[in-house]
C-alpha positions as CSV (number, residue, x, y, z in Angstrom):
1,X,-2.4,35.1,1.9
2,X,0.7,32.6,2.1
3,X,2.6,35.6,4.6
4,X,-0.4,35.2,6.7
5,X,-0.6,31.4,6.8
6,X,3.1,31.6,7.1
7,X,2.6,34.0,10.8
8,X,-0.6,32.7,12.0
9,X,0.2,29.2,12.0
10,X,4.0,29.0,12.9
11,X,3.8,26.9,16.2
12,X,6.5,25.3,18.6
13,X,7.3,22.2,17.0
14,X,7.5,20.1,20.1
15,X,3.9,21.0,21.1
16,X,2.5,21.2,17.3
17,X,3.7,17.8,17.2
18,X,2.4,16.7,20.9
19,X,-1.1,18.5,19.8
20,X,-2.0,16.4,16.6
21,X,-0.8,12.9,17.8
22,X,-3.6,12.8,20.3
23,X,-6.3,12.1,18.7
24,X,-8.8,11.7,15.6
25,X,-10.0,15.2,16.3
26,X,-7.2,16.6,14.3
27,X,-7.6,14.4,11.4
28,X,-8.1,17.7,9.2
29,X,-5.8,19.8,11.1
30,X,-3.1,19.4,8.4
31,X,-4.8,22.7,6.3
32,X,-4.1,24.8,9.6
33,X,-0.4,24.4,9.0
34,X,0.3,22.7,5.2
35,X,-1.6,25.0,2.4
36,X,-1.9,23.3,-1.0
37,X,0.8,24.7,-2.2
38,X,2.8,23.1,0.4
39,X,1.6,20.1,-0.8
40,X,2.5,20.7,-4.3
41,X,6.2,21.6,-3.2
42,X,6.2,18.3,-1.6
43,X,4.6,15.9,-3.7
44,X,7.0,17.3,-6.5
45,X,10.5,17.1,-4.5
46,X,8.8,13.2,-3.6
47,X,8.4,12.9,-6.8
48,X,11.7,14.5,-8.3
49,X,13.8,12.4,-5.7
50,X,11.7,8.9,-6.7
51,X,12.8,9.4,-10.4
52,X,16.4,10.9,-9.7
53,X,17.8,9.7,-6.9
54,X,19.9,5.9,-7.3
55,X,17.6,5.1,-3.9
56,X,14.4,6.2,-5.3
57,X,15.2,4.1,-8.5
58,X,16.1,0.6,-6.8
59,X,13.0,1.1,-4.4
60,X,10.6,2.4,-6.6
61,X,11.5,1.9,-10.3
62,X,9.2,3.7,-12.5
63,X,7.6,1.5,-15.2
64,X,10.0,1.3,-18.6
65,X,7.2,1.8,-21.7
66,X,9.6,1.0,-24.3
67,X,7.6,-0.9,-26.4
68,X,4.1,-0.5,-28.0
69,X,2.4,-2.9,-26.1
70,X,3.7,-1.5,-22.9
71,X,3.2,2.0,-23.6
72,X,-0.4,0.9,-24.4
73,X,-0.7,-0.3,-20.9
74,X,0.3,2.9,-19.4
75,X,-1.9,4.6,-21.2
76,X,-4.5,3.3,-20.7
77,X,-3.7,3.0,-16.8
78,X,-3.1,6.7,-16.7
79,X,-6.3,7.7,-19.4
80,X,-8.3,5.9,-16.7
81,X,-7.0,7.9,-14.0
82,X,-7.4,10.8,-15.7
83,X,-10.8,10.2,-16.7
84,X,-11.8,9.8,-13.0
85,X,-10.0,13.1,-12.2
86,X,-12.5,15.1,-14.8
87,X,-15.7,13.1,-13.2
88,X,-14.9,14.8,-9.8
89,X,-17.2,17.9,-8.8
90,X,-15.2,21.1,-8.9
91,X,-15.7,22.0,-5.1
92,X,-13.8,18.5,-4.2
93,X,-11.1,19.1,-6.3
94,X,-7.5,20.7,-5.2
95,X,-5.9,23.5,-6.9
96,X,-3.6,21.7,-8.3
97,X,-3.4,18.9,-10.6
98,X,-3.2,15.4,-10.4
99,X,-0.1,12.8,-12.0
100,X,0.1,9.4,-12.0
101,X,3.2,6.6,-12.2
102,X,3.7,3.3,-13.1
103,X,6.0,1.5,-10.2
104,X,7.4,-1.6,-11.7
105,X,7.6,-4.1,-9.0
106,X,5.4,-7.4,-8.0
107,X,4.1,-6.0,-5.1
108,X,0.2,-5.4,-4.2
109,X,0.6,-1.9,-3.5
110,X,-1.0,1.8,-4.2
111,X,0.0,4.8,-2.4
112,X,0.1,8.7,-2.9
113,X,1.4,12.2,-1.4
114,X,0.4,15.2,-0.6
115,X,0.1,17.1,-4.3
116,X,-1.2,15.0,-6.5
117,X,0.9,12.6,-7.2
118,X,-0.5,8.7,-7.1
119,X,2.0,5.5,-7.5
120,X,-0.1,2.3,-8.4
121,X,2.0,-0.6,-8.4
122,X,2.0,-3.5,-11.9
123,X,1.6,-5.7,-9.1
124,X,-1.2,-4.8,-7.9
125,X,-2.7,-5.0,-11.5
126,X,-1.6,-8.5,-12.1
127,X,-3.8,-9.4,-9.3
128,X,-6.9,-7.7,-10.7
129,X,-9.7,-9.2,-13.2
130,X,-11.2,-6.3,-15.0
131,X,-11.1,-2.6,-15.3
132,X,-13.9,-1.8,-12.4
133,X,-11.4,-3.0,-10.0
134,X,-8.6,-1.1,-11.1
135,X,-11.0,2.1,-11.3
136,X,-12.0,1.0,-7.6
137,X,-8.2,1.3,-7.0
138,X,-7.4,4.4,-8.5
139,X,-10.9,6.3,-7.3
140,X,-9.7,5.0,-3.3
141,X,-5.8,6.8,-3.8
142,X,-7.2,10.1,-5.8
143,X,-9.5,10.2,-2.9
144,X,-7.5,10.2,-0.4
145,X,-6.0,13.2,-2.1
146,X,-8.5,15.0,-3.0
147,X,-10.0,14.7,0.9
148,X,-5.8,15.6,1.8
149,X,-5.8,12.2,3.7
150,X,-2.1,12.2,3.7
151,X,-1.4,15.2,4.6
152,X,-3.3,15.2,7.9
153,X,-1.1,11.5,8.2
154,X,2.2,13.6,7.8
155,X,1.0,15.8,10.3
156,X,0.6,13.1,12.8
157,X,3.9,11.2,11.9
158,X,6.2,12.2,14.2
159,X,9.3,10.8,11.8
160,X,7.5,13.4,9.5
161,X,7.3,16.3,11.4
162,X,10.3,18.2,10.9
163,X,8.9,18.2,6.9
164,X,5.9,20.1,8.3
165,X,8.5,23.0,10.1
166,X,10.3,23.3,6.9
167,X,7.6,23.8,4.9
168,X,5.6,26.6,7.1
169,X,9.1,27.9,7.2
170,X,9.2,27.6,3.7
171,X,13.2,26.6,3.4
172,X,13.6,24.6,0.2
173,X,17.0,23.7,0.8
174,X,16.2,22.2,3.6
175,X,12.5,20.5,2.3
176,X,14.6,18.4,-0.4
177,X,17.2,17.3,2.8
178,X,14.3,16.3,4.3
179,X,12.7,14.4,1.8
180,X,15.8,12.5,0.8
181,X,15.8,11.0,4.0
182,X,11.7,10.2,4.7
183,X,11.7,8.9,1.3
184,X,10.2,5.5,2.8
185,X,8.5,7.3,5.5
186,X,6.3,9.7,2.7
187,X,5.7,6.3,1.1
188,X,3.8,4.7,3.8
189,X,2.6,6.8,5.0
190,X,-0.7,5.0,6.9
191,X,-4.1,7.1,7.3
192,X,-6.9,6.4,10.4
193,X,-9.9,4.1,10.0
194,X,-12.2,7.1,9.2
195,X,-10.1,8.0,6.3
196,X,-9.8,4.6,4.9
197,X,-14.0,4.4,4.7
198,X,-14.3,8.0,3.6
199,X,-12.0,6.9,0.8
200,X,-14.1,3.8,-0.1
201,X,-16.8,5.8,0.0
202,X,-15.7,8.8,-1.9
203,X,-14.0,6.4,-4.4
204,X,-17.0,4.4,-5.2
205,X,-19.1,7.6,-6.1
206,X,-16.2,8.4,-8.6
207,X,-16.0,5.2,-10.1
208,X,-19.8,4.8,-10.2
209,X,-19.5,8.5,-12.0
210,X,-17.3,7.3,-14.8
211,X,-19.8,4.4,-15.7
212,X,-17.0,1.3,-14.0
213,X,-18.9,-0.9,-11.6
214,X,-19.0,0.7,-8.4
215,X,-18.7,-2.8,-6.6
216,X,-15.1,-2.6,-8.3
217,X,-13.4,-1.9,-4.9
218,X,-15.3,-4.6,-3.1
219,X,-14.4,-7.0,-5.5
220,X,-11.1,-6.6,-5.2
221,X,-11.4,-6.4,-1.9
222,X,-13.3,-10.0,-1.4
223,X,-10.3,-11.8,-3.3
224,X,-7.3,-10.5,-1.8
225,X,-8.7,-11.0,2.1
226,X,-6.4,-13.6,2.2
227,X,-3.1,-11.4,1.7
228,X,-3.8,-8.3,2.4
229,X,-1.3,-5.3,0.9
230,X,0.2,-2.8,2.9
231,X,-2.1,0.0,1.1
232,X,-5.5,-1.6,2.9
233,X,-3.9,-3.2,5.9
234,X,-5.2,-0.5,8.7
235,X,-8.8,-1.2,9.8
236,X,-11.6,-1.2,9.2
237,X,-11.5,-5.1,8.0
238,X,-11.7,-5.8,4.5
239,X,-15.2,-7.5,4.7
240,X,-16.2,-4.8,6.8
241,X,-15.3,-2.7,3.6
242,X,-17.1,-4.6,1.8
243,X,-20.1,-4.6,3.1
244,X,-20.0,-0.9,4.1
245,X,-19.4,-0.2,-0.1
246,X,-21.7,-3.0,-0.9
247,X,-24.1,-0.9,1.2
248,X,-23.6,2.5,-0.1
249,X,-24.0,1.2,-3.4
250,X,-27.3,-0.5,-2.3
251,X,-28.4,2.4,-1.2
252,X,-28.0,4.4,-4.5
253,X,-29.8,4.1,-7.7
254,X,-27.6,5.2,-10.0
255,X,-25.0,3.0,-8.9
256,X,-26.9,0.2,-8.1
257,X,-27.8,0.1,-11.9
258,X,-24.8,0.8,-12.7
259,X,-23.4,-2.5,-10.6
260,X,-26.5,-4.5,-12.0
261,X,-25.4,-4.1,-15.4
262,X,-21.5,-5.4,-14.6
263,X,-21.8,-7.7,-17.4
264,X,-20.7,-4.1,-19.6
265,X,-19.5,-2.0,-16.4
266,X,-16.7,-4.3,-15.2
267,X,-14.8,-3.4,-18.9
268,X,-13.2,-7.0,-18.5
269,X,-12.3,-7.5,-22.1
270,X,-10.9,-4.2,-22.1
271,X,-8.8,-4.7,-19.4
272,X,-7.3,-8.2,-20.7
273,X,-6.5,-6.9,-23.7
274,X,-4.1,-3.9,-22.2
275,X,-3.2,-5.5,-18.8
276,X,-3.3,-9.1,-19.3
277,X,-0.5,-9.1,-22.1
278,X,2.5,-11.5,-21.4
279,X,4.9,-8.8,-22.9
280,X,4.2,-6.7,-20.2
């Protein structure tokens, strides 16, 4: 099957590149030419060169857990990850599996690649007030995975495209080249208005499904209209995404209870006692 993907797909680069930058109409045209594996080949050279590299360290330095109280705090950022990760159905989840990091910087950010791997930054936790809005977080990035958001965005990146030859030409040497140099690129990498709501949308069903207040997003959301982070600065507006989650939740029972009862479903105690610590 990867020798067929490999023939049918194999396109002039030029006009591949030409094609998918015209339009939303090829915002899922990324599985015609990047298979999951692809992604996973990706996501883990990103990943590899993020950890190991001396530019990948100063611009993205993984979080340090070298005490008890900070270890606690990754933890219990990355058991809450997981946790929404085993709430997804089966048919929406990718082959592969899903890993999360800690990035250690002051900055109100969240972003993922293709593969599976998800980057929330402590400075985007700083900002929050209890664990529904840090679930609301993590649910909107593992969605835009598991709907392969940013792979359709490297698709239509034309700093990015030469990674899409190499990997339907399947040249490794070449793929880690590559990503040394699109480091930033992969990083922020920005997806289109309709999969921005899709990943509200897909996010708050996942938070809802874990028992967090589904409103976690929209909360967040309402507070930091004011400065808005690079992760949610492409349209639709923030209170547009508000009120389209506030709606969706409205609209459903389940998480309309759920939101109803935020006095338990917002974890807030929880929350302050992992994330709120001034050893952190």
């Amino acid at each position: 099957m990867k020798m067929l993907h490999r023939r049918l797909f194999l396109l002039p680069l030029a006009s591949m590149t030409l094609l998918l930058c015209q339009c939303d109409l090829f915002d899922s045209a990324g599985s015609l030419f990047v298979s999951e594996q692809d992604e996973m080949e990706l996501g883990a050279e990103f990943d590899s060169q993020l950890r190991n590299t001396d530019s990948g360290k100063v611009e993205f330095p993984v979080y340090n857990a070298n005490t008890a109280t900070k270890l606690a705090f990754q933890n219990y950022v990355t058991s809450l990850a997981d946790s929404i990760v085993k709430a997804i159905p089966s048919s929406e989840k990718p082959g592969y599996s899903f890993k999360f990091t800690l990035i250690d910087k002051n900055i109100v950010n969240a972003f993922a690649v293709p593969g599976g791997y998800v980057y929330i930054y402590t400075g985007i936790i700083k900002n929050m007030q209890d664990e529904s809005e840090l679930a609301g977080v993590l649910g909107h990035e593992i969605s835009h995975v598991t709907l392969h958001h940013y792979r359709d965005a490297m698709m239509k990146d034309a700093a990015l495209s030469l990674l899409v030859k190499v990997l339907v030409g399947n040249d490794s040497s070449q793929l880690k080249q590559l990503v040394a140099g699109s480091l930033y690129q992969l990083a922020a990498l920005k997806v289109s208005r309709s999969n921005e709501s899709e990943a509200d949308e897909s996010g708050t069903r996942y938070e809802g499904a874990i028992g967090r207040n589904p409103m976690g997003i929209a909360k967040f959301f309402s507070r930091m209209s004011d400065q808005i982070p690079d992760w949610i600065s492409t349209h639709p507006a923030p209170e547009d995404r508000v009120a389209a989650v506030t709606a969706e939740v409205n609209g459903d029972a389940t998480l309309k209870a759920i939101a109803a009862d935020s006095a338990r479903t917002n974890y807030k105690s929880r929350f302050v006692q992992y994330a709120k610590d001034p050893n952190l």
